[in-house]
C-alpha positions, 0 to 999 in steps of 0.5 A, a space after each residue: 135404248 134412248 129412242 123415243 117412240 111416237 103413235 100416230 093412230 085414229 082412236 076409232 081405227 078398227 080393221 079385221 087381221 090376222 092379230 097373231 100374224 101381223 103382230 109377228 111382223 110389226 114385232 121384227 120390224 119394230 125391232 129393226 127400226 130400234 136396232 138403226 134408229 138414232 133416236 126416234 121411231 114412229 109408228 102409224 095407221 091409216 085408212 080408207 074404205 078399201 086398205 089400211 096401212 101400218 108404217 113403222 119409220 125411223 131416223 136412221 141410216 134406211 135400207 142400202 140401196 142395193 137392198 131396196 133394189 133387189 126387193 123391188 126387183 125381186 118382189 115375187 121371188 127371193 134370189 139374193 141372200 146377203 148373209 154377210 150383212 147380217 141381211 137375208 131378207 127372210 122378214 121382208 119375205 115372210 112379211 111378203 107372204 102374210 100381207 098377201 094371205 089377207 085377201 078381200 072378197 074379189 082376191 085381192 092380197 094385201 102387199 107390203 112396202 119398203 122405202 127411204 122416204 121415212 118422215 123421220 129422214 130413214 127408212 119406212 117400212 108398210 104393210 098394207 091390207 085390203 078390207 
């Protein structure tokens, strides 16, 4: 496809997940960031303590405004479908729902995070999960 791929990863990261869930997740999104990347995509972890966080980013055009907005707005509930765009955020939604089934001792869920502020100048897709 022409796109070059980094890994930004600690060799000694180790977190307890989900492989089969989370893996579903880096799949659709790492498909995506292929479909609108213009030529890199990169993908990292990072930890602390208390989370770790999963970032696939690209350097593409990143998420129309309109649908940043309504998943910002809407992070509880879907209310909009814009099937006209080739865009139901169905993922997004489903994405939502396995980060926050990983939960730690006092209940807390993970959460994912969309954004335009890619290192790479297009969106940033995280999911982010507690210990």
């Amino acid at each position: 496809l022409g796109i070059s791929l980094e890994v930004c990863c600690p060799e000694d990261l180790i977190w307890y997940f989900d492989r089969n869930l989370i893996s579903i997740i880096l799949d659709e999104t790492l498909n995506n960031a292929s479909r609108y990347a213009r030529d890199k995509v990169k993908i990292s972890a990072t930890s602390t303590a208390s989370q770790m966080t999963l970032s696939i980013e690209d350097n593409g055009p990143g998420y129309p405004e309109p649908f940043l907005s309504t998943f910002m707005k809407n992070t509880s509930k879907m209310k909009k479908i814009h099937f006209n765009r080739n865009r139901t955020g169905l993922g997004i939604y489903f994405a939502k729902i396995i980060a926050e089934s990983h939960t730690d001792k006092s209940g807390n869920g993970g959460k994912i995070h969309l954004s335009n502020d890619s290192s790479l100048g297009g969106s940033k897709f995280s999911i982010i999960l507690p210990a």
